[in-house]
C-alpha positions as CSV (number, residue, x, y, z in Angstrom):
1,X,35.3,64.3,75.4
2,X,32.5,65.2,77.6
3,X,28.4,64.6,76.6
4,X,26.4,66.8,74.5
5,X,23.4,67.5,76.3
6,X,20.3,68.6,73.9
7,X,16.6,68.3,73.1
8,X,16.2,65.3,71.6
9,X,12.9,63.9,69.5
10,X,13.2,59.9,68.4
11,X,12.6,59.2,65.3
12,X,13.1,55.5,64.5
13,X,13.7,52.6,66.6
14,X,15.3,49.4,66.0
15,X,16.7,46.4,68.8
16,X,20.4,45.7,68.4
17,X,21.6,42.5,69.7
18,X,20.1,40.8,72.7
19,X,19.8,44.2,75.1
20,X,21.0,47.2,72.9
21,X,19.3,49.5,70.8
22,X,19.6,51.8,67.7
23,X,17.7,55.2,68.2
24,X,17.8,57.9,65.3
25,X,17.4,60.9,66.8
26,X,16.9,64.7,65.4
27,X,18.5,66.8,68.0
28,X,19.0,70.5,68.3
29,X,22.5,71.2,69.0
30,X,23.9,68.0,67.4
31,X,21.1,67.9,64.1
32,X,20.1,63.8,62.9
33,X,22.5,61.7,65.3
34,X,22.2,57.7,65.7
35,X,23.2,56.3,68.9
36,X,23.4,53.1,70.5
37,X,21.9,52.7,74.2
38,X,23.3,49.7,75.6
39,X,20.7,47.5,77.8
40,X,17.5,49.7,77.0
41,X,16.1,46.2,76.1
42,X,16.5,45.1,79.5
43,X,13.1,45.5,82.0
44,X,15.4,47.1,84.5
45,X,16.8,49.6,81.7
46,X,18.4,52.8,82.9
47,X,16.1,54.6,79.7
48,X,12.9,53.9,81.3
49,X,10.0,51.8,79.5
50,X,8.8,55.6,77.6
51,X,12.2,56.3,75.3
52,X,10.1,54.6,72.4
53,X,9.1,56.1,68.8
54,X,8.2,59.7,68.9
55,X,9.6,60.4,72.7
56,X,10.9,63.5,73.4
57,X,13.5,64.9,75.6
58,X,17.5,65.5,77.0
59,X,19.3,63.5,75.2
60,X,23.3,63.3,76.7
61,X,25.3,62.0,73.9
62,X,29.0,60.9,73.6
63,X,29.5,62.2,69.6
64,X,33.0,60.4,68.5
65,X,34.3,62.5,65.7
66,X,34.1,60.9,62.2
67,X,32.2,58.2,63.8
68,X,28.6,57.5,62.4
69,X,27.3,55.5,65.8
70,X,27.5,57.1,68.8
71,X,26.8,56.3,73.0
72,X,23.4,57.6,74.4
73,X,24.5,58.1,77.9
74,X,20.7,59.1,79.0
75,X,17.1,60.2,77.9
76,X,15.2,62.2,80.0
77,X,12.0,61.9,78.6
78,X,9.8,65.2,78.6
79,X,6.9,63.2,76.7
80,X,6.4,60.4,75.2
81,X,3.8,59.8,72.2
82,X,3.2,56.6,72.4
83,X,-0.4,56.5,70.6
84,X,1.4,58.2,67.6
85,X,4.0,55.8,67.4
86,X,0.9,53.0,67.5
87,X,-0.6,54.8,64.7
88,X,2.2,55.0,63.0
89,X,3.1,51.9,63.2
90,X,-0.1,49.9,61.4
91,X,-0.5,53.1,59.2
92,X,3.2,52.7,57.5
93,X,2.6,48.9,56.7
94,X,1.7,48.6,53.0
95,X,-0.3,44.8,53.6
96,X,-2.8,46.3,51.2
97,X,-0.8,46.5,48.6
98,X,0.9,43.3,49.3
99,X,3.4,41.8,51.6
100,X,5.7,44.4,54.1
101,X,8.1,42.3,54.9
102,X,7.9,43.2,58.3
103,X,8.4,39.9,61.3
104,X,5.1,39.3,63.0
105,X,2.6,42.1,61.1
106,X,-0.9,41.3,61.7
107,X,-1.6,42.8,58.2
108,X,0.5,40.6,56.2
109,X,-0.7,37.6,57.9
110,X,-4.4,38.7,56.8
111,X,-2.9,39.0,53.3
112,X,-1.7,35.1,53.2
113,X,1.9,36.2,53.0
């Protein structure tokens, strides 16, 4: 089956083994899609240091049906947001309130947790 390509926005990130990661993405043609990009943890990623939180762009997607993973062949990246996603990122943490959970957060480490 050949790619989809469409207009992409990421909308959560998470790493996936030692070199992979997880991207939700809301896409146009395809709607919410999660896709695997193998090696985009690697400093010599074909995805480019910008496909982070918020990025937007072609996406090229293998979509497997009745398969709810699928391959990110390549992100072009039209722009990237990267002071949202920073925002974002300390704004969504909930340290005031108590402990996040989250590996490393500055806030919780303020807290005592």
């Amino acid at each position: 089956m050949p790619p989809v390509r469409t207009d992409a926005v990421v909308l959560h990130v998470f790493d996936y083994l030692e070199t992979s990661r997880i991207f939700k993405l809301a896409t146009r043609e395809a709607g919410l899609q999660s896709v695997l990009a193998r090696g985009a943890r690697r400093p010599k990623s074909r995805y480019g240091t910008a496909l982070d939180l918020f990025a937007s762009g072609t996406a090229e997607i293998y979509i497997k049906p009745g398969r709810e993973l699928h391959t990110l062949a390549s992100f072009d990246v039209n722009r990237s947001r990267g002071r949202l996603a920073r925002f974002c990122g300390r704004s969504l943490c909930h340290c005031d309130y108590g402990w996040c959970g989250q590996a490393g957060c500055a806030g919780c480490a303020r807290a005592g947790a």
